[in-house]
N, C-alpha and C positions, 0 to 999 in steps of 0.2 A: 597127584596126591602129595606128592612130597614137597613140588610147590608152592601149595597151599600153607601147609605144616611150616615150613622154611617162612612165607608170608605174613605167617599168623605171630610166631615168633618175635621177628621183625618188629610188628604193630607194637606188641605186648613192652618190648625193651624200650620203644620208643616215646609210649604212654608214663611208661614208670620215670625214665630220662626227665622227659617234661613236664610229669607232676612232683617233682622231688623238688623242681627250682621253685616252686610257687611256694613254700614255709616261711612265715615268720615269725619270727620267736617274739614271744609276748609277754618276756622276763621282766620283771617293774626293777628300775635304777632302784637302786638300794639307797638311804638318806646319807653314807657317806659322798658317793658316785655323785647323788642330783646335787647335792651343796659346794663338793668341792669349789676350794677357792674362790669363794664367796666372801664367807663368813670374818675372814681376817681384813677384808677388802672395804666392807661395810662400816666395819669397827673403826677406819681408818688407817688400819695399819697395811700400806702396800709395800710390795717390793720391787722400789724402784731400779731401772737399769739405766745407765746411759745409752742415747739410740745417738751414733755417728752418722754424718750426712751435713744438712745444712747447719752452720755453727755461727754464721752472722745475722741475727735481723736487721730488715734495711727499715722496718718501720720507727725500731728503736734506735738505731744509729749504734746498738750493742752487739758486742759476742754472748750468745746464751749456750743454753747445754737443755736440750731435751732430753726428757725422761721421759718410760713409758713402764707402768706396770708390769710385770712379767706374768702374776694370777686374770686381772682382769680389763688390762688393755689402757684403762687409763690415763693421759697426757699430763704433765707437766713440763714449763718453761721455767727457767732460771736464768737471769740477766746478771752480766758479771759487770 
């Protein structure tokens, strides 16, 4: 009898364990969250970084300096 009881237990913790991981929240991104760092990006105004690494092209026969957006990933070259 007891173990049954002890068995049954067991199941019940086990069920509750594994239907607790199945939730997913269904909160809608809020219109600041979805646009971020969009919107200034669009407009044209990025903000650019210097990315260090390759600093010669060999196509140009130049030294350049890439940039790369820090909001939306964006590339640019500059030849000196």
């Amino acid at each position: 009898m007891k173990l049954a009881a002890v068995f049954f237990i067991l199941c019940c913790l086990a069920y509750t364990v594994l239907s607790m991981s199945n939730v997913v929240p269904f909160k809608r991104p809020s219109p600041k969250q979805k646009h971020k760092g969009k919107t200034l990006c669009r407009s044209g105004f990025h903000k650019w970084e210097v990315v260090t690494g390759q600093q010669f092209d060999v196509k140009q026969g130049k030294l350049v300096t890439r940039y790369q957006c820090k909001r939306c990933g964006k590339e640019k070259v500059e030849a000196h």
